[in-house]
C-alpha positions, 0 to 999 in steps of 0.5 A: 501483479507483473513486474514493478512499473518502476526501477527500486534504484535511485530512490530519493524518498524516505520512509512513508507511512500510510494510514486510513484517517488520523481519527481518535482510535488506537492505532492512530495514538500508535502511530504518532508515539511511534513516529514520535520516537523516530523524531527524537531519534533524528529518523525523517518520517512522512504519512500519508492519509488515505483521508482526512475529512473534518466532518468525519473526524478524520483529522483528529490528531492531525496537529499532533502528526504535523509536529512530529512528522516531516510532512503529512500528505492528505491524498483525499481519495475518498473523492478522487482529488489531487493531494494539498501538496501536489495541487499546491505546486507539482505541475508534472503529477497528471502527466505521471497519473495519466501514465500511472492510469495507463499501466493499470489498464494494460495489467489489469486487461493482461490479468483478466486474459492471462490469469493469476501467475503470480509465482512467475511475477515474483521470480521475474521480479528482478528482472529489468522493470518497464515502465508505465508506458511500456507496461500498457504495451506488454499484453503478452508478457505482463502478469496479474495485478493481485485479484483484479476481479475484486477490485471495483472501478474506482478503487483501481483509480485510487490504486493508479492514483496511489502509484503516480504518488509512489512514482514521483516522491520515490519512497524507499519504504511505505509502511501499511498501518493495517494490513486490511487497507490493500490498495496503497500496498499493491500501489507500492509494488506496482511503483517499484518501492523496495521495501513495503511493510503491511502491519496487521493489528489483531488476528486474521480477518476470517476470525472477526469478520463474521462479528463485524470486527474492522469490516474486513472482506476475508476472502478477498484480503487472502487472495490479496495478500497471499499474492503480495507476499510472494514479492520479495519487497513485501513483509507482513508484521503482526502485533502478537504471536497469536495473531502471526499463527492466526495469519499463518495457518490463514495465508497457508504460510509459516509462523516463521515468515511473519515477525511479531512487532508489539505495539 
C-alpha cells in the first residue's frame, strides 16, 4: 500500500462505520447500543454495510440502525452494485470509480514488480498524496498495496469501489466493526482517511481458525494487517486483554500498541 490516493485535509465527512451485515448477531446489537449512545450524546454517525441482502437476513436490524444513525449506506458489494444513495442521485460517483479503479491497477501492478516495501510506504506517508490518476502513472515510485497476491480479482473491485466511496463522502474517521473484514480498511487508506480504527472482536485468527471459528483465513489477515498497521492513520482495538496479547504475540507487536475497548 503506497502512499494515500488522496489528501487527509479538507475532510467534510464524519465518523463512518462499517459492518458486514446488520444480521441478528452480537456485534450488530454492539453496534447499535453503541451507536445509540452516540445518539443521545449529539455524536452524527453513519454506517455502511458491506451488505444487506433480505434473503440472507442481512437486514435484521436495519430499522433499528435507521433510527439511531445519521445515514446507513448499503454498499451491496456482494453483487458489485452502486450503493441506494449514489444510485439515487450522485451523478459524478462513476467518474471517481473510473479513477478509483485506475489507481488500484497501477498500485497493484507497482506491487507486483516492486514488492512489499511498506516501511518505505509508511515513512513516505506524510509526503505530498497523488492522486488516482497520477497514482496509475507512478510505476517506479509507487509501493504495495497490502499483499495484492491474496486479493482475488474482484475483491480488488470491491477494495476500488470502496475508496471511490471513501473519495467522495470524505469521512474523517472509518471504523472496521471486525478486524478480519480487510478490504474496506485498506480502501480507507487507500482514500487518505486520517484516522481508520479496525475492532477486533475475540482472539487472534490463528487461535480459531483451525475450529472454524468466523472463517478467517489467518495467514493472509497477518500479512494484511501487519502492513496496515505500519500506517499511522491505522489503530487496532481489541475487545479484552487476552485478546490484545493473542494479537500481539500474532502480529509480532507490542501489547502496548494495541488498546483494549470492552464491549
Amino acid at each position: 500500500m503506497g502512499a494515500p490516493a488522496a489528501t487527509s485535509h479538507n475532510r467534510t465527512g464524519g465518523i463512518l462505520w462499517w459492518t458486514n451485515s446488520l444480521t441478528c448477531g452480537g456485534v450488530e446489537r454492539q453496534i447499535l447500543a453503541t451507536a445509540a449512545e452516540f445518539a443521545r450524546r449529539g455524536i452524527p454517525l453513519s454506517l455502511l454495510c458491506h451488505r444487506l441482502f433480505p434473503y440472507r437476513g442481512d437486514d435484521f436490524f436495519l430499522s433499528d440502525a435507521q433510527r439511531v444513525f445519521q445515514s446507513v449506506h448499503d454498499f451491496s458489494a456482494g453483487d458489485l452494485s452502486l450503493p441506494q444513495k449514489i444510485r439515487a442521485g450522485k451523478k459524478n460517483f462513476r467518474h471517481v470509480y473510473a479513477e478509483a479503479r485506475t489507481a488500484q491497477a497501477g498500485i497493484i501492478s507497482s506491487a507486483v514488480r516492486g514488492g512489499g516495501a511498506l516501511c518505505g510506504a509508511a515513512r513516505r506517508e506524510k509526503a505530498q498524496p497523488v492522486t488516482p490518476s497520477a497514482a496509475s502513472r507512478a510505476e517506479g515510485t509507487r509501493l504495495a498495496v497490502a499483499c495484492p497476491e491474496l486479493f482475488s480479482d474482484k475483491e480488488r473491485l470491491i477494495i476500488a469501489r470502496y475508496t471511490a466511496f471513501f473519495l467522495e463522502e470524505k469521512p474523517r474517521v472509518v471504523h472496521v466493526w471486525n478486524a478480519d473484514h480487510l478490504l474496506a480498511a485498506v480502501a480507507a487508506v487507500l482514500a487518505g482517511v486520517p484516522r481508520v480504527v479496525m475492532a477486533a472482536r475475540s482472539m487472534a485468527p490463528r487461535s480459531r481458525f483451525s475450529f472454524g471459528f468466523e472463517s478467517a483465513d489467518d495467514v493472509r489477515t497477518e500479512k494484511v494487517l501487519r502492513r496496515l498497521l505500519e500506517f499511522p492513520a491505522v489503530r487496532l482495538t481489541v475487545n479484552s486483554h487476552a485478546g490484545a496479547a493473542d494479537f500481539a504475540d500474532w502480529l509480532h507487536i507490542s501489547p502496548e500498541n494495541i488498546p483494549v475497548v470492552w464491549n
